[in-house]
C-alpha positions in Angstrom: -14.0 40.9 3.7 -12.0 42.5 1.0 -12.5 41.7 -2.4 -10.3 39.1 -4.2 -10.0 38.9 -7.9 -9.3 35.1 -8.3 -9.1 35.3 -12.2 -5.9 38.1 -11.2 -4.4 35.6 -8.9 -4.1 32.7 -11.4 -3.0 35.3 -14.0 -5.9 34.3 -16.3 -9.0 36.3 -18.3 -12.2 36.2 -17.2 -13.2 33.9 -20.5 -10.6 31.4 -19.7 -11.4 27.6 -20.3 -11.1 25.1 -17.6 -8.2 24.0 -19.3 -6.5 27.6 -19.1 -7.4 27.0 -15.4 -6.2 24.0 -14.6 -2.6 24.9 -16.1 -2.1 28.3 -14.3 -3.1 26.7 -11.3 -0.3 24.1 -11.8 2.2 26.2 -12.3 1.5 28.8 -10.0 1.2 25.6 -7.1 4.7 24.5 -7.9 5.9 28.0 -8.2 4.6 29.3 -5.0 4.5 26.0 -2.6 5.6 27.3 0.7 8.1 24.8 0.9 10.4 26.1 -2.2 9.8 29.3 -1.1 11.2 29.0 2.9 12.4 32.4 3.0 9.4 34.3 2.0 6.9 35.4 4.7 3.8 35.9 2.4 4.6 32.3 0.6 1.5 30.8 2.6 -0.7 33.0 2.0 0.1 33.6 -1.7 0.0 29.4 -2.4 -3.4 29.6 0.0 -4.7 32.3 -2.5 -4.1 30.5 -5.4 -5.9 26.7 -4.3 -8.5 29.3 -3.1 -8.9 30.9 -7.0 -8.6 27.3 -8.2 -11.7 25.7 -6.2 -13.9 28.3 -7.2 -12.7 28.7 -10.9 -12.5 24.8 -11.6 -15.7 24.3 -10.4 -18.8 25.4 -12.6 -21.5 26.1 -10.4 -19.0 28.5 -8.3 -17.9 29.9 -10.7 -20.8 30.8 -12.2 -22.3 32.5 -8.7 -18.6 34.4 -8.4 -19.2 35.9 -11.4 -22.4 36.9 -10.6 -21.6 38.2 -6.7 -18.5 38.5 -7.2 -17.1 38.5 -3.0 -20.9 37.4 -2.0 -20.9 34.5 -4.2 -21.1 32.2 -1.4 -24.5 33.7 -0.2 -26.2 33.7 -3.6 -28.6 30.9 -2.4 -29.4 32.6 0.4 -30.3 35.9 -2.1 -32.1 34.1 -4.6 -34.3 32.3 -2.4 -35.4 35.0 0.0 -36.0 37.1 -3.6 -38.2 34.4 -4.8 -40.1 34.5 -1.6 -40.6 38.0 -1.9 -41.5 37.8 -5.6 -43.8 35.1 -5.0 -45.5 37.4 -2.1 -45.5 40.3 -4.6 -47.3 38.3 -7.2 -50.1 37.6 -4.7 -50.6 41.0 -4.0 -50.4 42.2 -7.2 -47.3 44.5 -7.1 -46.0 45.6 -10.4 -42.5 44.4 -11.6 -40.7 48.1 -11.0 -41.8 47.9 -7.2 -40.3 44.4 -7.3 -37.3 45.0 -8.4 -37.0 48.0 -5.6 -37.1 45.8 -2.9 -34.6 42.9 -4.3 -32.4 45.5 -4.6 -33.1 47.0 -1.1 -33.0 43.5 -0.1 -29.7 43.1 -1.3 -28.2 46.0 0.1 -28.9 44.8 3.2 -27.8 41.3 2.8 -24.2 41.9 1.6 -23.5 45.5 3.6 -24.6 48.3 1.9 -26.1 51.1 2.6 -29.5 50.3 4.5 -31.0 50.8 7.9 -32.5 47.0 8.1 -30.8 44.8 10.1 -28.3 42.4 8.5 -29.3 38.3 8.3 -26.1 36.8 9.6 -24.4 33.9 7.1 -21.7 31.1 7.1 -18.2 32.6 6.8 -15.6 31.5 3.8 -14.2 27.8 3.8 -10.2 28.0 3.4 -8.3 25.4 2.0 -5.1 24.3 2.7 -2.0 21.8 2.3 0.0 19.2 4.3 2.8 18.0 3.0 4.2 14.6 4.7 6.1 11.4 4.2 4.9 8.0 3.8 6.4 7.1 7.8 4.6 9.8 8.6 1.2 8.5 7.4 2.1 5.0 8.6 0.9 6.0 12.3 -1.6 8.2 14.5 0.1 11.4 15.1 -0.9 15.4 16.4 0.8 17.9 14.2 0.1 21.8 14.3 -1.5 23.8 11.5 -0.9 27.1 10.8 -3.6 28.7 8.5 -4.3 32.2 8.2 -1.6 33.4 11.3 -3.4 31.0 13.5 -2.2 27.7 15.1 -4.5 25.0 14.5 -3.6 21.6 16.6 -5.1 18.6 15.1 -4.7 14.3 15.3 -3.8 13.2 12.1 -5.1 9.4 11.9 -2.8 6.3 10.8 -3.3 5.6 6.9 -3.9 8.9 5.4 -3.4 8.7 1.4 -1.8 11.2 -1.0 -5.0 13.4 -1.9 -7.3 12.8 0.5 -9.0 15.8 1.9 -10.4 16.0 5.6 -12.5 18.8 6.8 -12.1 20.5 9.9 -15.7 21.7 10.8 -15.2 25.7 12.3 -11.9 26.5 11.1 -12.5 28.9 7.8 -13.3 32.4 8.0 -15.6 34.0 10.7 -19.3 34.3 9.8 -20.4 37.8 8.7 -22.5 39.9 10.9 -22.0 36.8 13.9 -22.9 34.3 11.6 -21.2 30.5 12.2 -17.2 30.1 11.1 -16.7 28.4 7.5 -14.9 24.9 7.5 -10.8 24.6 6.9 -10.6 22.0 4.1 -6.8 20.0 4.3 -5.0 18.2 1.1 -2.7 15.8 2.4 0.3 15.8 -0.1 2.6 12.5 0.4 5.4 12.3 -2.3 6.5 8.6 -3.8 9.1 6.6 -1.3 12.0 5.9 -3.3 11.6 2.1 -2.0 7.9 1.6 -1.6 4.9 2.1 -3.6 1.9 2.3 -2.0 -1.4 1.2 -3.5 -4.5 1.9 -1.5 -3.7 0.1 1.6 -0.9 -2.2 -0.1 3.0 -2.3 -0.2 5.3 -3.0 -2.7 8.9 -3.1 -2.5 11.7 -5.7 -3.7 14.6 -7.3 -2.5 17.6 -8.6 -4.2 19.4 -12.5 -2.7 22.4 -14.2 -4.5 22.1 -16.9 -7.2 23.0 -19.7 -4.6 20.0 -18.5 -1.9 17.7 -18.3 -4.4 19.0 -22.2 -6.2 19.1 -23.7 -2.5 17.2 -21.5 -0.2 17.6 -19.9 3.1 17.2 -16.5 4.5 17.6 -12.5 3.8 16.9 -9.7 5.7 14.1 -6.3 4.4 14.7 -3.3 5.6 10.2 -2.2 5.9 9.3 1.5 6.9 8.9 -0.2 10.1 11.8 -1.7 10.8 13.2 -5.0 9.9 11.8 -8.6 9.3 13.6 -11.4 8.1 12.4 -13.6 5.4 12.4 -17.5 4.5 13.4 -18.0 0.7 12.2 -21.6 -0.5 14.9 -23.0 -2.4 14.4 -22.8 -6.4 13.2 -19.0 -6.3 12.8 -17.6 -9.7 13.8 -14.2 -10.7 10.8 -11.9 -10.3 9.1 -14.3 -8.1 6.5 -12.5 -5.8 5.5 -12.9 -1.9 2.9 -11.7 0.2 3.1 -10.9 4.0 -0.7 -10.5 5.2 -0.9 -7.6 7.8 2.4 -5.8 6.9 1.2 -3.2 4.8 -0.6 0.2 5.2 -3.0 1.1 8.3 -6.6 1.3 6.7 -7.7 4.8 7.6 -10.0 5.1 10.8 -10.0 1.5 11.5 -8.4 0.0 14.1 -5.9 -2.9 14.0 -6.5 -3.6 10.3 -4.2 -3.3 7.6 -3.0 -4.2 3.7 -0.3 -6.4 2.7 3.3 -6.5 2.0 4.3 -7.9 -1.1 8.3 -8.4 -2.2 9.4 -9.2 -5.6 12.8 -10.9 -5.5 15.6 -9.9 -7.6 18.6 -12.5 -8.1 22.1 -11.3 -8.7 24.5 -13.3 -10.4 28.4 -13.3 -9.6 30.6 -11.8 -11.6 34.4 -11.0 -12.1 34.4 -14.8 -12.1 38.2 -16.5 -11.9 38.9 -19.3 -14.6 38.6 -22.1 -12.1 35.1 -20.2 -11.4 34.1 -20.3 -14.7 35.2 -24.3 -15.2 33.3 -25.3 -12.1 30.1 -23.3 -13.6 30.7 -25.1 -16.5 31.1 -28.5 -15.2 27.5 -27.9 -13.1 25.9 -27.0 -16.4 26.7 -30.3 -17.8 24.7 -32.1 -15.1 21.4 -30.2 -16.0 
């Protein structure tokens, strides 16, 4: 696997904060999403290389073992605990410290490729992360779509209720293994942008609908327009402006279960007539004096 200098892809130095991090990984995500970048063949892989720099860099602990083993860092815990073994061993039998050191770097020779004639342990390839980019109709139902990650078409069942930011993991589909080892794991973002006429929260919707002065005085009936279609809706006479319903069951699919779901909930909006004529505006005024 060739060597990737993550602190060269997000443009940063090697002493950057997590702060520094977090900003050139920003910038370089909306620079280089594949999507604003349709005519460029290595946009995937350049947007794949930066959430990859970003995972490791913004996370302590990986950090810490990239900076150490640098392209191996993923198989430092496999090092460090076969060179405590062996320095626990060595203590027993009274081996001096120089000798020690000899063999944990023998040892690592072997371990990560160079030159050696032992046989190489086999380890867990690289995880590879990835994003999917869909509308909210999109995550309203049970659908296949086809990944492609790394040249390769991936087909997988995306289930009903996905939210913006949720990550799934598909077990198998990172990088192969080194020396036959098992295949690291594909990790997915799912990336759903605001509807312009629904928010979503968890597995609740919110939208609102706007009925005339005299529906909302008397009552009687307006038709929504839902991501699913239709429905048409009772209004009790005496609405109030910013009055709020709730339809049980008409919201979001809860992910991975079956059948159940969030609520709808409308705020109503009254619009009052205008361009009135004069005969308009004396029959207005003549109601007001019964109240």
């Amino acid at each position: 696997m060739d060597f990737i200098d993550y602190y060269k892809v997000l443009g940063i130095e090697k002493d950057a904060t997590d702060e520094d991090i977090k900003k050139a990984y920003r910038k370089l995500a909306r620079k280089l999403h594949p999507d604003l970048n349709p005519n460029d063949k290595n946009a995937h892989k350049n947007f794949q290389q930066v959430n990859e720099a970003n995972e490791v860099l913004s996370d302590p602990e990986k950090r810490k073992k990239y900076d150490q083993y640098g392209k191996d860092w993923q198989h430092a815990e496999q090092f460090e605990q076969q060179r405590q073994k062996q320095s626990q061993s060595r203590y027993a039998s009274g081996q001096n410290f120089q000798d020690e050191q000899s063999d944990f770097s023998d040892f690592f020779e072997s371990m990560f490729g160079r030159s050696s004639n032992r046989s190489q342990a086999k380890y867990r390839g690289q995880d590879y992360q990835t994003e999917l980019k869909m509308n909210l109709q999109d995550a309203l139902k049970t659908h296949p779509q086809v990944l492609t990650v790394n040249g390769k078409d991936i087909r997988i069942t995306i289930p009903a209720g996905v939210e913006n930011g949720q990550i799934i993991k598909l077990k198998g589909h990172g990088a192969p293994g080194i020396n036959g080892g098992p295949a690291g794991d594909l990790y997915i973002t799912f990336v759903i942008p605001n509807h312009p006429q629904y928010k979503r929260s968890g597995n609740d919707l919110y939208t609102g609908t706007t009925i005339d002065l005299f529906t909302a005085l008397l009552g009687g009936e307006t038709v929504i327009e839902t991501l699913e279609g239709k429905i048409k809706l009772k209004v009790q006479p005496e609405t109030q402006p910013g009055s709020k319903i709730r339809l049980k069951g008409k919201g979001f699919p809860v992910y991975k279960k079956e059948g159940e779901r969030g609520d709808l909930y409308i705020t109503y909006e009254v619009k009052l007539p205008i361009n009135l004529t004069e005969e308009q505006k004396a029959q207005f005024t003549e109601l007001k004096k019964l109240f």
